[in-house]
Residue, then its C-alpha position, 0 to 999 in steps of 0.5 A: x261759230x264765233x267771230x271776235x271783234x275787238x276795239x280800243x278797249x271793247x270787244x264784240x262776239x257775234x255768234x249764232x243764237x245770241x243777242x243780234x249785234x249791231x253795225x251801225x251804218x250812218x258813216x257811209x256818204x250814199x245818199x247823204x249829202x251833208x256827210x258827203x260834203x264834210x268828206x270833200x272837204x276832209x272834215x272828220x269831226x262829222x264823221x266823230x259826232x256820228x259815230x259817238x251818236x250810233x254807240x250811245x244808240x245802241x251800235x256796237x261795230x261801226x262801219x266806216x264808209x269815205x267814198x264819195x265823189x271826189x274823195x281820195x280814199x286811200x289818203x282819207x279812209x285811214x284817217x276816218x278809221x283813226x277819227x273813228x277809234x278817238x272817240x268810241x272804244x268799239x271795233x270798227x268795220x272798214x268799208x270801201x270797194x277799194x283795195x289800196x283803201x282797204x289795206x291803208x286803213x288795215x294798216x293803222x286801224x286798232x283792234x281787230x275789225x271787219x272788213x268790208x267785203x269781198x265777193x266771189x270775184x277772183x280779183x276780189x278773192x286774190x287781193x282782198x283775202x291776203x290782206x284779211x290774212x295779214x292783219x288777222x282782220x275779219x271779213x264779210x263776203x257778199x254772195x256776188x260774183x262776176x256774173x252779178x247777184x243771182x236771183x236763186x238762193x242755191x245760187x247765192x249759197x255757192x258763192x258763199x261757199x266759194x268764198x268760205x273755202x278760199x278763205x280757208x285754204x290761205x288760213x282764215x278761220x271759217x268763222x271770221x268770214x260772215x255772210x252778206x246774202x245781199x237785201x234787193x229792192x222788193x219794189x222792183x222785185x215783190x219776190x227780192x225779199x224771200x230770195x234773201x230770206x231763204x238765202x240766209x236759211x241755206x247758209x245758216x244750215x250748210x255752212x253755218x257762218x254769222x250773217x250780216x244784211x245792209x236790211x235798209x236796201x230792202x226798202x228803197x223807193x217805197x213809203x213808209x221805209x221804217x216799217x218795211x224795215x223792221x218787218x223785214x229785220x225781224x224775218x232776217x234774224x228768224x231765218x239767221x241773219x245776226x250782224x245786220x248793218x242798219x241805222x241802231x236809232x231806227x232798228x234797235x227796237x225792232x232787232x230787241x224785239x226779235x231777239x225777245x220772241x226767239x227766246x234770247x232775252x231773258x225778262x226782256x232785259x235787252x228790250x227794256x234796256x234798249x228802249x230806255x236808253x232811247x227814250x233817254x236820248x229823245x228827252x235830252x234831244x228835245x230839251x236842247 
């Protein structure tokens, strides 16, 4: 199970048991009001510093998310993908709730990227999954659907399925659609967590697709959100989750420790490499 991303010059396999690939998620304006701003006001060169700092911190797909109050995203995703593909070499995950948005990016972007998502709505399936097929994109699906986010995991897995198999039928390879099994926030529900985890145990074994997670969502409104974070990372990537979406400068460490205690990083090579590398980075930032 194998799903193949390429940029410029890189290209990223995520599969099952291999070390945790990771999407970086800081080009996404919920939340940030700075980047928001640089948006509305057609700025991309915040958009290139931060994805030139998610590669060096460890990234190696970056999502490119423009929707933001007041941005035309289908004149400026396109341009934010190309803004992105200047500056670093690896694949690119195109991130928008808009089709028309979507399908402009598609249309322009290098490589082969991620696109980011369909769910089990049939609109969403009839118009998103066409466009994945024409341009030989990959895809994430989320286990939603018309009736919301269910709270059962059985539940969520036969959205998964639903998705799998329509992608199917038109001709997508099953292992170019990875699963999103949708993180909740555990302060509004203590049991938001497990749905997930167990939602990403039945996946992995029933359908066997790679599994992405926006992890951080897991945290919102609580103290102390980092270490929530990597607890709950590190729990994902045991039950099979191996794609997450995070921000690499605060969860690198903790996906390498994860990868280390399941036996996948021989001496610990990744770990030492990435906890160098991030050292690096905190030396030359506080000698600037």
């Amino acid at each position: 199970m194998k799903t193949v991303l390429r940029g410029t010059k890189k290209e990223v396999v995520i599969q099952p048991d291999a070390l945790t690939v990771i999407i970086g998620e800081r080009i996404n304006p919920t939340g940030r009001k700075k980047l928001a701003a640089a948006l509305v006001a057609g700025d991309l060169e915040y958009v290139r510093r931060e994805a030139v700092a998610q590669v060096r911190e460890g990234a190696h797909v970056i999502d490119v998310n423009v929707g933001a109050a007041g941005v035309d995203e289908v004149d400026l995703l396109p341009k934010a993908v190309l803004a992105v593909a200047e500056v670093v070499d690896v694949p690119i995950c195109i991130d928008s709730s808009s089709v028309e948005a979507i399908e402009a990016a598609l249309a322009v972007c290098p490589g082969r990227p991620l696109v980011n998502s369909v769910n089990g709505e049939e609109e969403k399936l009839e118009r998103i999954l066409p466009l994945v097929k024409k341009y030989n994109a990959a895809v994430i699906g989320l286990t939603m659907d018309d009736k919301g986010i269910p709270n059962d995991p059985h539940e969520r897995l036969a959205i998964a399925k639903k998705i799998v198999d329509r992608a199917e039928a038109i001709g997508i390879a099953r292992e170019d659609v990875i699963i999103d099994c949708l993180a909740l926030t555990m302060g509004a529900d203590s049991k938001a967590g497990l749905v997930t985890l167990k939602t990403i145990e039945l996946v992995r074994k029933e359908l066997g697709n790679n599994i992405t997670l926006g992890a951080s969502n897991a945290s919102f409104g609580l103290p102390e959100r980092e270490v929530i974070n990597a607890g709950f990372l590190a729990m994902a990537v045991y039950a099979g989750m191996n794609c997450p979406i995070v921000n690499p400068r605060k969860s690198r460490l903790a996906l390498a420790v994860a990868d280390l205690v399941l036996g996948r990083d021989d001496y610990a090579m990744n770990y030492l490499r990435a906890y160098r590398e991030l050292q690096k980075l905190a030396q030359e930032e506080a000698q600037q």
